[in-house]
Every structure is written in C-alpha cells, then in structure tokens.
N, C-alpha and C positions, 0 to 999 in steps of 0.2 A: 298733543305736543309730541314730537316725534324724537327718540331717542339717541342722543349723540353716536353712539355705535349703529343705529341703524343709519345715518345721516351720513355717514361716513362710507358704509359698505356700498352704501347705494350710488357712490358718486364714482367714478372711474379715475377722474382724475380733476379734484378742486382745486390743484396747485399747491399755493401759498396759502396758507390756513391760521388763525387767532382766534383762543376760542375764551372767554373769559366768565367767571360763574364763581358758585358758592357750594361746597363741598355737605355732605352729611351732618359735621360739626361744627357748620356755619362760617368756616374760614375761606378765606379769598382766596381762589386758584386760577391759574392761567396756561395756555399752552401755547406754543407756536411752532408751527410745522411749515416743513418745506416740501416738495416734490418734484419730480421731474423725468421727462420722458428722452431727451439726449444726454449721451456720454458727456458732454460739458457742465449740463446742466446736473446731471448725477453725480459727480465728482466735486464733493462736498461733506464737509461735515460741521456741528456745530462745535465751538469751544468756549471757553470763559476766560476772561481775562480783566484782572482787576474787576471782577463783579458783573462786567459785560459779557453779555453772549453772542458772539458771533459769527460772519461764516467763514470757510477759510477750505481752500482747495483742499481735497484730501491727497490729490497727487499734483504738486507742483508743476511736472514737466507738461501735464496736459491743460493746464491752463491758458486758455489763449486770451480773452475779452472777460474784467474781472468786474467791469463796470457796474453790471447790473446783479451781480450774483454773488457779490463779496461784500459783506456791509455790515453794519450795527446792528443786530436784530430785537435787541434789548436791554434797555440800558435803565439802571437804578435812579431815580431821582428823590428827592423829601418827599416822602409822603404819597410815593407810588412808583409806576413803572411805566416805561415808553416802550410800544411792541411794534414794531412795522416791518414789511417787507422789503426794506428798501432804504437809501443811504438818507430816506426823509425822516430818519429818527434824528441824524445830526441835526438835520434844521429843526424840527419841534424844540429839541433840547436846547440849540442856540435860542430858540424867538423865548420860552419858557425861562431862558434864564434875564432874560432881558425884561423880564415882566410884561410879555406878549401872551397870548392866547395859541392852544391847540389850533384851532381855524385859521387865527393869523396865519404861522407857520404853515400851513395846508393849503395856504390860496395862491402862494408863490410855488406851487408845486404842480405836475401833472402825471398823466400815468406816463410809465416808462416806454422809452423809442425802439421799440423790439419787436417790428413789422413783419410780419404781418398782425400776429397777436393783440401787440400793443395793453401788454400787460397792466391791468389796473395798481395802485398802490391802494394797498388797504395798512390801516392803522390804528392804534386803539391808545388813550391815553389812559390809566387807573389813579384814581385819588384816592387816598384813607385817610380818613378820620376817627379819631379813637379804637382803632386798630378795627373800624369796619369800611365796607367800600363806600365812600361818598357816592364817587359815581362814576361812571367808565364812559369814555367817549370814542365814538369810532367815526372813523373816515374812510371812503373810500374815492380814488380819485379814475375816474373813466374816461373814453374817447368816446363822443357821439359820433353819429353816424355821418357826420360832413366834417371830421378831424379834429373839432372843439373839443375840449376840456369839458367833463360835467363831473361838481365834486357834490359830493352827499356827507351832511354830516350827524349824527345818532347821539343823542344822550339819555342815558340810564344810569336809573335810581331803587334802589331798594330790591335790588337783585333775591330771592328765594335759594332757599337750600338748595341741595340736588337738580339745581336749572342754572344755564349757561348760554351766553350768544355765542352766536358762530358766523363767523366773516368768512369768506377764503374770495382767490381772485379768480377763479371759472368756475362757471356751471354745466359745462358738456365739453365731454373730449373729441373735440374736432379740428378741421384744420379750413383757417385759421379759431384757434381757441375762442368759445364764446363767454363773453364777463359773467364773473356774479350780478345775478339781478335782484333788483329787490334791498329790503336792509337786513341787517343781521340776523340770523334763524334763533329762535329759542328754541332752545332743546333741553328734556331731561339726562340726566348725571346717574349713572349707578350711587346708589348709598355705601360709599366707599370714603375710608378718611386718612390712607395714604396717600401719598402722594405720588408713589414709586407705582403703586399696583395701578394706577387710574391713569397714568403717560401711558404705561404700556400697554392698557387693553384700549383704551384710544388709539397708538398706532396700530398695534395689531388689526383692529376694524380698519385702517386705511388699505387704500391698492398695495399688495405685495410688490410688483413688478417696476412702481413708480415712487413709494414711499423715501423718504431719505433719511430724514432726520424730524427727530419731536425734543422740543423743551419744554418742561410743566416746571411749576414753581407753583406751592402752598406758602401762605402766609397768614398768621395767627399768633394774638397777643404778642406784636412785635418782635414774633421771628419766624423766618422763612427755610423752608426744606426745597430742595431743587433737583430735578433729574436733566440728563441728558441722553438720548439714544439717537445711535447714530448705525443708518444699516452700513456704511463701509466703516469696517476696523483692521485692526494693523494682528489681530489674535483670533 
C-alpha cells in the first residue's frame, strides 16, 4: 500500500483531490484539495461559512467564468458530510434531503463542459453511525471516448486506522488532461492524530507550483476539529 505523501509527490498534477480515512485514534478524517495550473484557475481560496466550505475568488477583479470554479465544496448534513468538486454537492444535498439516494442525485449529473479537459466530477458521501464511519461512498463522473457520460460508483466499509481512499480528477499532467482511472487508491496515513499537523504535511507532499488550497476535518465522539490552508493570503 503506497503511502499518501508518497501518492501525492509522485503525481504532478491530480487536480481536484478527496481523500477520506481513519486517523491513529480511530477518528474520521477527510481532506479536499484543489489545484490548478492557470491564473483563473489559481485565484482561489477556500472559506467557511455558516459551516460550509467554499470556494470563493481570492481576487474579485480577475474573475471572469465562476461557473465551474466557484461552488459548495462541503457541506455539513446529519450524520456526515458532502465533499465534491463541483456545484454537484447542491444537487446530492437537494435529492438527500428529499429522501433520494447519493446515486440518485449522481445520475442526473455529468463531468463538467471544460473542453478540452472535460473535467471528471468526483464526490464522496460519509455516513456515521455511533460516532463511527458507516460508510463513505464515492463517485466519480467521466467522459468516454465517443462524449458519453460513464459514472462509477464505490462503497466502503470498515475503513482501518492510518488508511484512507484517495480520489482526485487526473492522473497525468498533460494537455488535454487525462481522468483519474481506476477507483479510489488506498493509501497509508502517517500515525498522526492532529488534525492541523496531517492537512499540512499532505499539502506540503502536493505540487508546490500548482497546489492551492487543502481542507481536512477530524471528527471524533461527536466533535470535529477543521483546518484550512490556502497558498494565496492577504499577510
């Protein structure tokens, strides 16, 4: 099993990233990372609000198309949390609250229209129960190679300590970008049971030159600790 810091060094550039796992002292953690290789796409940062985490230009005036790069990234629900790349968190959250299903919400969806790329949406649902993970469900939605839609969807149970999946939406920096293949990577967790030390040497392992923004969240006997780092700041 190949170790999240080395999974990471080794990719040039995975994008949009969801990495979700079980810490040293058993508690639920999660991250989501962004990246990006143009000035549009770099001019970002995460924030929170009302409990949400999201993204939000870091310089207004160079904002041109907010469409695909402005969105929900994480949103609080009973009994877990919604992490996506993408403004497909509102619709989980609407079908979910309707008494639909992850999948449901995920079928009326595809990757994102951002050609050549044609960016995949990856997504992950978390369930707890008795303040452990039920289960965590990922998705990720791709363009096959004749423009159709092909969506994949991952359920996991009984997650181990110091191990975590890892989704992101490319697997090689090229042009145009090529998808994540494959389903979620298992990876080892340093034995680490902050929450603050374990965001940042996760980003740190990312590309320096492409890195943007990480949010991790620990959660444990019904209460959660949360970082945010963001490589553009105002100090």
């Amino acid at each position: 099993m190949i170790n999240i810091l080395d999974y990471f060094s080794n990719l040039d550039y995975p994008g949009r990233n969801i990495t979700v796992g079980k810490m040293n002292d058993g508690a639920i953690f999660f991250c989501y990372g962004i990246m990006g290789r143009s000035e549009h796409s770099k001019n970002r940062i995460f924030v929170k609000e009302r409990n949400i985490v999201k993204t939000k230009a870091y310089n207004e005036a160079l904002l041109k198309d907010p469409s695909l790069i402005i969105y929900n990234a994480v949103i609080p629900i009973k009994n877990g949390y919604i992490v996506t790349n993408g403004d497909q968190s509102d619709t989980v959250l609407e079908y979910l609250n309707r008494k639909k299903t992850f999948e449901d919400a995920l079928r009326t969806r595809a990757f994102e229209n951002d050609a050549p790329n044609y960016t995949p949406r990856i997504s992950a649902l978390l369930k707890f129960k008795e303040d452990d993970l039920k289960k965590v469900e990922f998705s990720i939605l791709k363009r096959g190679d004749f423009g159709g839609v092909r969506r994949f969807f991952y359920d996991y149970e009984k997650i181990e300590p110091n191990t975590a999946f890892v989704i992101n939406t490319y697997s090689e920096n090229t042009n145009p970008l090529k998808p994540f293949v494959g389903e979620p990577i298992e990876v080892s967790i340093p034995k680490i049971t902050d929450i603050n030390e374990l965001t940042n040497i996760i980003f740190d392992s990312q590309n320096i030159d492409n890195r943007i923004s990480l949010y991790g969240l620990k959660y444990k006997k019904n209460a959660s600790e949360d970082i945010i780092i963001n490589t553009n700041k105002d100090n």
